[in-house]
TORDOMI-608186 format. One record per residue (C-alpha): residue in one letter; x, y, z. Coordinates in steps of 0.05 Angstrom, whole numbers, padded with zeros to 5 digits, always signed. Layout:
BEGIN
AXYZ ...
***
This chain:
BEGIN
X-01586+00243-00376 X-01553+00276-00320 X-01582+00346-00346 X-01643+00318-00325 X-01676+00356-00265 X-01726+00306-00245 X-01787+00271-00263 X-01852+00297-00289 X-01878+00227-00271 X-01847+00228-00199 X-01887+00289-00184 X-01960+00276-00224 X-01981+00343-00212 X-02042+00355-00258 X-02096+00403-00257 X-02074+00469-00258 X-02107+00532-00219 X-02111+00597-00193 X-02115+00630-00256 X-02150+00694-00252 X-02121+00718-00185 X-02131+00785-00172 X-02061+00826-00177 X-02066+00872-00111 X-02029+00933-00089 X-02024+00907-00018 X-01982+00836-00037 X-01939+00876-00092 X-01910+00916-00025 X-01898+00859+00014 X-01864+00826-00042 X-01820+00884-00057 X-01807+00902+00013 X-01787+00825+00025 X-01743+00811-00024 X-01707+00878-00016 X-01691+00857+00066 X-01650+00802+00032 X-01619+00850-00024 X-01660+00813-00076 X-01698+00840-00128 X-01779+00822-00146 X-01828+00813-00198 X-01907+00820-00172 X-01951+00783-00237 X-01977+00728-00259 X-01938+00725-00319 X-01866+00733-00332 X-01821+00736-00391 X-01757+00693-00414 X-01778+00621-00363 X-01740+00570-00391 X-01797+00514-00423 X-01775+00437-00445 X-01794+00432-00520 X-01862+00415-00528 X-01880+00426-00460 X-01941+00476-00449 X-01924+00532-00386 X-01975+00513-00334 X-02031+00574-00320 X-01985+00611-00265 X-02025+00647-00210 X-01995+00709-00185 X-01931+00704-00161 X-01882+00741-00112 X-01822+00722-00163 X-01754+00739-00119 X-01690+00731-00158 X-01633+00735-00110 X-01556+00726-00102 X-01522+00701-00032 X-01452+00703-00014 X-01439+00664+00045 X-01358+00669+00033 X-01297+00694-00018 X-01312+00665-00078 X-01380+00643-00078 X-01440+00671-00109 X-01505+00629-00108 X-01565+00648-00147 X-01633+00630-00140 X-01706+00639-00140 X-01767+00635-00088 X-01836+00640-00121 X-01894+00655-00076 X-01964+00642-00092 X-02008+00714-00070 X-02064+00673-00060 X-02080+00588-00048 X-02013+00578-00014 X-02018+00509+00006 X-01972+00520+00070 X-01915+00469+00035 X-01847+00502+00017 X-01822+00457-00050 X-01745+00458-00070 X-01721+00433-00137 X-01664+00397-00160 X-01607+00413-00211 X-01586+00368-00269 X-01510+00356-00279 X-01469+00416-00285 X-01514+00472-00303 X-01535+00529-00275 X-01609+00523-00300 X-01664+00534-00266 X-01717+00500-00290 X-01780+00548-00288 X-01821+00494-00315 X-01820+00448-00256 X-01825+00513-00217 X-01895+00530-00250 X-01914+00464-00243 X-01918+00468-00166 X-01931+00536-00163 X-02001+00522-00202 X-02017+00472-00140 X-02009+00526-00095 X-01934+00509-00068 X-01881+00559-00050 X-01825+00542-00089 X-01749+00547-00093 X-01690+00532-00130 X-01614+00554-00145 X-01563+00553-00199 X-01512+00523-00150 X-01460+00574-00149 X-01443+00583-00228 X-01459+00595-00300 X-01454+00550-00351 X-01464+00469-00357 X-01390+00453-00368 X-01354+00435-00308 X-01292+00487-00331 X-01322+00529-00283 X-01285+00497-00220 X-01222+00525-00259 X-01184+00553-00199 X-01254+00567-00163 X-01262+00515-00101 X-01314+00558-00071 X-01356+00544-00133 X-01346+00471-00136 X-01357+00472-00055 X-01424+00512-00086 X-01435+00460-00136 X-01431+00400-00079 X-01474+00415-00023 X-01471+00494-00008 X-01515+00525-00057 X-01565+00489-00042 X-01566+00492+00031 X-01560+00566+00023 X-01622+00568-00029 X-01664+00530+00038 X-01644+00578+00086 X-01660+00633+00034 X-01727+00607+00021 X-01747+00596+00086 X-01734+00661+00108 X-01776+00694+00049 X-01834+00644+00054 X-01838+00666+00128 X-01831+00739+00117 X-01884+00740+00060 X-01928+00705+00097 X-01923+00713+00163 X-01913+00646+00184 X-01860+00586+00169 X-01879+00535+00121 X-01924+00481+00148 X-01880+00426+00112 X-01812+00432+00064 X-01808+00379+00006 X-01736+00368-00040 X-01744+00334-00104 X-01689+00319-00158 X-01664+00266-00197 X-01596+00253-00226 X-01547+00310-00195 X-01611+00331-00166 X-01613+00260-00128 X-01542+00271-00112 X-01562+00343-00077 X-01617+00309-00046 X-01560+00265-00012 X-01522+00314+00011 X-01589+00354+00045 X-01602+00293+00081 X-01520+00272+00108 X-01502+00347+00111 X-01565+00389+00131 X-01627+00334+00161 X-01652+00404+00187 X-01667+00436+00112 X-01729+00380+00099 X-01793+00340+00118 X-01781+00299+00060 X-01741+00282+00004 X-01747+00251-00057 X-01678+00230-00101 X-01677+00194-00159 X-01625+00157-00193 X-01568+00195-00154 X-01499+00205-00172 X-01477+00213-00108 X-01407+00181-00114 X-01390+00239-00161 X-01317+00222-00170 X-01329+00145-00179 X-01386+00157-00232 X-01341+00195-00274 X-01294+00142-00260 X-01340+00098-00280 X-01357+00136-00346 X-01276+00148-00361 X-01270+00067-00354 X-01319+00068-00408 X-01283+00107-00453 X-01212+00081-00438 X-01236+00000-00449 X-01282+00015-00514 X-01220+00062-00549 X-01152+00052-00565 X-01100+00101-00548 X-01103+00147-00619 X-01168+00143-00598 X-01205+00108-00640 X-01277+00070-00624 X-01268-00003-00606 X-01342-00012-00610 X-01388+00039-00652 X-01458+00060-00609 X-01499+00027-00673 X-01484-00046-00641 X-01522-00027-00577 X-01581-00043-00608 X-01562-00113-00611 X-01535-00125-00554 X-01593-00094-00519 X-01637-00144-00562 X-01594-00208-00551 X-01592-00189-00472 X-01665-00184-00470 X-01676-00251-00513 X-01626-00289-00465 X-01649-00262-00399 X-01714-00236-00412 X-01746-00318-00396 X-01746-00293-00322 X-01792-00247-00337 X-01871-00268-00316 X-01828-00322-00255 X-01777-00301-00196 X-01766-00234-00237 X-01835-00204-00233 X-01875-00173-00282 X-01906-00210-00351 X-01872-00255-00391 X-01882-00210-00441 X-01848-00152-00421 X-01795-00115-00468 X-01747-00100-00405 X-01723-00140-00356 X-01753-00142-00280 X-01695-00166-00244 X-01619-00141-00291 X-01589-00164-00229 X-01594-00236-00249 X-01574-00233-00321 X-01512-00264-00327 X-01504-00254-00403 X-01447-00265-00436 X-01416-00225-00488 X-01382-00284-00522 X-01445-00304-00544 X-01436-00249-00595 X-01380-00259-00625 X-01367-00269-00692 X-01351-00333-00728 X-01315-00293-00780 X-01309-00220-00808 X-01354-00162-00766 X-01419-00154-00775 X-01474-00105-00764 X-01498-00178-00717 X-01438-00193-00684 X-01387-00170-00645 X-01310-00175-00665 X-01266-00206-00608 X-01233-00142-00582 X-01313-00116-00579 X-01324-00175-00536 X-01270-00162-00490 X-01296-00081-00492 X-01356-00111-00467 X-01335-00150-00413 X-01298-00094-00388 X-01361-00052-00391 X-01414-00097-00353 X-01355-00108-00301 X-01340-00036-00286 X-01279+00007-00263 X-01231-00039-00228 X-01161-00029-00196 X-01114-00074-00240 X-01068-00086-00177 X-01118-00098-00131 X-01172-00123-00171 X-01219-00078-00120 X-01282-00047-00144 X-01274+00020-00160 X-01349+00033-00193 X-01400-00006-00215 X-01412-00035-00284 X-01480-00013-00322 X-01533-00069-00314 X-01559-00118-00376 X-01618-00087-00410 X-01595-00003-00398 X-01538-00019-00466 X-01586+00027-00513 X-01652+00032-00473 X-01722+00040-00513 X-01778+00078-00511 X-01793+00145-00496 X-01764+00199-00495 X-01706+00151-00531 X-01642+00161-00497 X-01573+00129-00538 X-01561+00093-00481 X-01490+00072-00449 X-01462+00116-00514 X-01491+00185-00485 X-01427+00191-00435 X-01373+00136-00463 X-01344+00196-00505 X-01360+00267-00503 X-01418+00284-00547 X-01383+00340-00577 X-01314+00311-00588 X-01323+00235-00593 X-01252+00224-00586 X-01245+00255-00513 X-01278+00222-00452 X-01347+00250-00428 X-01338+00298-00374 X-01248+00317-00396 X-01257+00381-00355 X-01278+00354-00290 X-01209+00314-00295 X-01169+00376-00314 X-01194+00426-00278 X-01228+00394-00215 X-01181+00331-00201 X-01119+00342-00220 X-01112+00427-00238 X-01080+00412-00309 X-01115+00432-00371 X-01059+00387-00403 X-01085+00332-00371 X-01089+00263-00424 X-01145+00210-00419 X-01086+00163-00438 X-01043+00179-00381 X-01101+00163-00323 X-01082+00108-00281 X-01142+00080-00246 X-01097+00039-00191 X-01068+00107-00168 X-01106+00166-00190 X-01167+00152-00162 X-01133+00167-00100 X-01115+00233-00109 X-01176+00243-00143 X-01216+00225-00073 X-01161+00257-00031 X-01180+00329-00063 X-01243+00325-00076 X-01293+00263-00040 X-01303+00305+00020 X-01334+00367-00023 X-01385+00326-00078 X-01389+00258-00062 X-01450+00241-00012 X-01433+00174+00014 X-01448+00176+00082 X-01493+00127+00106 X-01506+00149+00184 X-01573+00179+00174 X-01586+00182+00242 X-01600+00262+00254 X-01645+00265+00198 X-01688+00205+00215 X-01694+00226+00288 X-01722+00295+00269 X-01779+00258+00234 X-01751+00269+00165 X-01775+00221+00106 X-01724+00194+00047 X-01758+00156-00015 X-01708+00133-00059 X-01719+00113-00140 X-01672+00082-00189 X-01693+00062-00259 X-01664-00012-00274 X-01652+00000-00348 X-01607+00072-00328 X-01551+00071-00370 X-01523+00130-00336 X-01519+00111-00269 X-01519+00041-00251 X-01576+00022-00205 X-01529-00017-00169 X-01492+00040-00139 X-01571+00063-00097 X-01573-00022-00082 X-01510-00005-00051 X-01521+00056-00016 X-01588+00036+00015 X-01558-00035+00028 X-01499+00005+00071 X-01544+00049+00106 X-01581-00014+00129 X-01518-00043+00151 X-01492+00016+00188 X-01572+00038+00217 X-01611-00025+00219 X-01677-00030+00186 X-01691+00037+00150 X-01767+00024+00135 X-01783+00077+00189 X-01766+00133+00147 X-01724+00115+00089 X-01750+00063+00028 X-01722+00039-00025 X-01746+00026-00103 X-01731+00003-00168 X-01768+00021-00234 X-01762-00040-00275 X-01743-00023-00359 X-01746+00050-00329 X-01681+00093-00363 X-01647+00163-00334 X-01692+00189-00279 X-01755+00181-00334 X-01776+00148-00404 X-01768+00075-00427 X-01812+00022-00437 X-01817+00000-00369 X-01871+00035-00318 X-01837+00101-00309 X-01890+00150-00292 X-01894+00155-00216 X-01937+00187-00169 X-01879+00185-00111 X-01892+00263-00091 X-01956+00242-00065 X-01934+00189-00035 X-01880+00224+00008 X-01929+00276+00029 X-01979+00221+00062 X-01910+00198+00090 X-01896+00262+00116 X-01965+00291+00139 X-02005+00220+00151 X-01955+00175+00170 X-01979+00132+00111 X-01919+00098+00095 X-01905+00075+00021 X-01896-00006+00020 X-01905-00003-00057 X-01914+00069-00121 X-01950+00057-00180 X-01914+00071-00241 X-01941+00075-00299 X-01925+00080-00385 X-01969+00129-00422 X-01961+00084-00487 X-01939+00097-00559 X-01950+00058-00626 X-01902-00004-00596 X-01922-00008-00531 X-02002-00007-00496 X-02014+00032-00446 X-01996+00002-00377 X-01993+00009-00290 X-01953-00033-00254 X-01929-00021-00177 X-01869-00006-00163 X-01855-00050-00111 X-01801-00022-00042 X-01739-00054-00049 X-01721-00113-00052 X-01804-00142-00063 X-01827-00154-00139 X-01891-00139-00173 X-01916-00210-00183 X-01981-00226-00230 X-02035-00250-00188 X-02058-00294-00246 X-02127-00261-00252 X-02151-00197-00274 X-02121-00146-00328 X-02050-00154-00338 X-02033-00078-00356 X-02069-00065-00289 X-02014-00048-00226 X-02094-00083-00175 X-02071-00156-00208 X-02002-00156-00187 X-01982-00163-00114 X-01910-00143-00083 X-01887-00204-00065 X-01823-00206-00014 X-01746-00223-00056 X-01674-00230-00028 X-01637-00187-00033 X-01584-00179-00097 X-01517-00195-00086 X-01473-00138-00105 X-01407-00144-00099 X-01391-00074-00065 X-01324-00028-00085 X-01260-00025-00042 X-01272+00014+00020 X-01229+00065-00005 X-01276+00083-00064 X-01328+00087-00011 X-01313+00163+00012 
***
């Protein structure tokens, strides 16, 4: 979901240490006296009270930290929190940044511990607010200006300066990693700031922030009718999800890639399923779908369109992400068609009233997609949206971009990073130099799902980075449950597949080979909705 920060499995950092580091008098000055230059406040320990911990996730063994808890306030209006955790001893010379996850303001201490038990310095913000409800732009542009790129930037320049200070010297190497909003803040580092980072990691970015909501009210708006009732309850997901797979899974093992077998699908972007092949011959039933359900559908797959132009205005969610499986389980296309909290409001009401239009009277029913997308972008696509695909300044520093979308995402449609890499390749020429490009077949939000989602794609940016080893394929793996084995399989850079090699174990990523594919056809929005 897009509270998501990012991926465990993108950053595979095992094997905690530095426990037992010896708390000295010497580093608890320097901590205090650095964090007080900046008007922040410190913590000298190696263990700290209230950090935020996912359930069931153990705290990693922290080693002793130079905690700084700080607040900047680059203009009126804005107030950006955030925290820089500094390893006393082991630092392994790499400053590390983390991402958000939609609206909130949480940090997520977790992911913190996790690299500071390897010895990073670490860093993130709560991007200029409090709270995970986007009411908080209410009359505040300076904290959705916070929210879009400058909190972030801020939280760099921040870190930087107290990783120097504490230690004497600048970081050897700065790393961003983030997934969801967090790939949409990895965006904007790279168009707005290609100074901040070395490298950068984003996964499954909703960079076109005004068009994914877009694409999220279309949702709502086709699947209810205007008292607002459901068109199409979430319980026939399931089905769909089942008869998709069933009708387009044959690929699978061939052209597609991966096994035969396989409960997702390798390549959504040549499903062509069609909903009518649902439909009921007579009343509804729990295995069919009524005709205005098939005509919700439709709608769906085909995305947010303008009715006068027939333009693109965002993409439709691919076959095979309708209610994607296996763990963690996500509901699928259903988590953001309605708001959880109200299902009969649209996901995401106050970023319309308060954000795009400044009218807490504002009615899903009266949203006209051929004309207030426009005003929409006019107020508010130069602040959050990260579309710009001249990359040029970052790429000539040296910087490194990998880029990951899970196929089976039914939050944001992998066809919207197709696009954006496609573009950038358009406007740059070949990208492999520094930017690359791939997709995690039956992988869902960011992480989970029964395809291969468990990657090891910090590593592989740091040998980008540091060796100039770069990545032609990751290998993802699934750690199993009671339905599905155990399994690796490389994730291959866009647009190759993982193709069996005929020989050797099947659920091993050695015996498959990443075998070079066109390139999808994706039939892009208006140029409008491209800002």
């Amino acid at each position: 979901m897009l509270c998501r920060i990012f991926t465990v499995a993108a950053v595979a950092l095992t094997g905690f240490v530095f426990a037992g580091t010896t708390l000295r008098a010497e580093d608890a000055a320097v901590c205090q006296q650095v964090a007080a230059d900046r008007g922040a406040t410190a913590t000298f320990a190696d263990r700290f009270d209230g950090l935020s911990v996912p359930p069931g996730a153990p705290m990693p063994v922290l080693p002793v930290l130079c905690r700084i808890q700080g607040v900047d306030a680059p203009v009126p209006g804005s107030r950006i929190g955030y925290e820089v955790w500094l390893p006393a001893d082991g630092w392994n010379g790499r400053l590390q940044v983390i991402g958000n996850g939609g609206y909130s303001s949480a940090i997520s201490h977790y992911f913190m511990a996790l690299y500071a038990a390897r010895g990073y310095a670490v860093a993130a913000t709560d991007t200029g607010h409090t709270g995970d409800d986007p009411v908080f732009g209410k009359d505040n542009p300076e904290a959705i200006t916070d929210w879009g790129h400058r909190a972030m930037h801020r939280t760099v320049l921040q870190a930087k300066a107290l990783v120097r200070a504490f230690y004497g010297k600048p970081a050897d190497h700065s790393y961003y990693a983030g997934c969801s909003t967090g790939g949409h803040q990895g965006l904007m580092e790279v168009q707005r700031y290609p100074d901040d980072f070395d490298g950068v990691l984003v996964g499954a970015p909703g960079h076109n922030r005004t068009h994914l909501n877009a694409g999220f009210l279309w949702q709502f708006v086709q699947n209810h009718t205007p008292d607002g009732a459901a068109i199409m309850p979430p319980g026939k997901l399931t089905l769909i999800s089942r008869r998709v797979l069933e009708s387009c899974g044959a690929a699978n093992g061939g052209e597609a890639g991966g096994l035969a077998g396989d409960p997702f699908l390798n390549d959504p972007f040549a499903c062509h399923f069609k909903p009518a092949a649902l439909a009921c011959a007579g009343e509804d039933g729990a295995d069919c779908l009524t005709a205005p359900q098939v005509a919700t559908l439709e709608k769906m797959y085909d995305g947010a369109r303008n009715s006068a132009t027939g333009e693109r205005i965002y993409f439709g969610f691919l076959p095979g992400s309708e209610a994607a499986g296996g763990p963690p389980q996500l509901p699928g296309w259903s988590l953001y068609w309605a708001d959880p909290a109200n299902p009969a409001m649209p996901a995401r009401a106050n970023f319309w009233k308060y954000w795009a239009f400044g009218d807490p009277d504002w009615r899903w029913q009266d949203f006209d997609f051929d004309r207030d997308m426009k005003t929409t972008d006019d107020r508010l696509a130069g602040t959050i949206n990260a579309m710009s695909v001249d990359l040029r300044a970052f790429r000539d520093r040296g910087g490194k971009l990998i880029h990951y979308h899970g196929l089976a995402d039914p939050v944001v449609p992998a066809s919207d990073s197709v696009s954006y890499f496609m573009r950038t390749q358009d406007t740059m020429g070949l990208t492999d130099a520094f930017y690359r490009l791939f997709l995690v077949p039956g992988m869902q939000h960011c992480y989970g799902g029964p395809g291969p989602f468990d990657l090891n794609a910090q590593a592989a940016l740091e040998a980008w980075v540091e060796q100039g080893v770069a990545p032609a394929r990751l290998v993802g793996s699934n750690p199993g449950t009671k339905d599905i084995a155990t399994f690796s399989r490389p994730i291959c850079q866009f647009p190759a597949k993982a193709i069996y090699r005929g020989t050797g174990d099947p659920e091993s990523a050695d015996s498959f080979t990443c075998s070079p594919a066109p390139m999808p056809e994706i039939e892009e929005p208006g140029a409008d909705y491209l800002r």
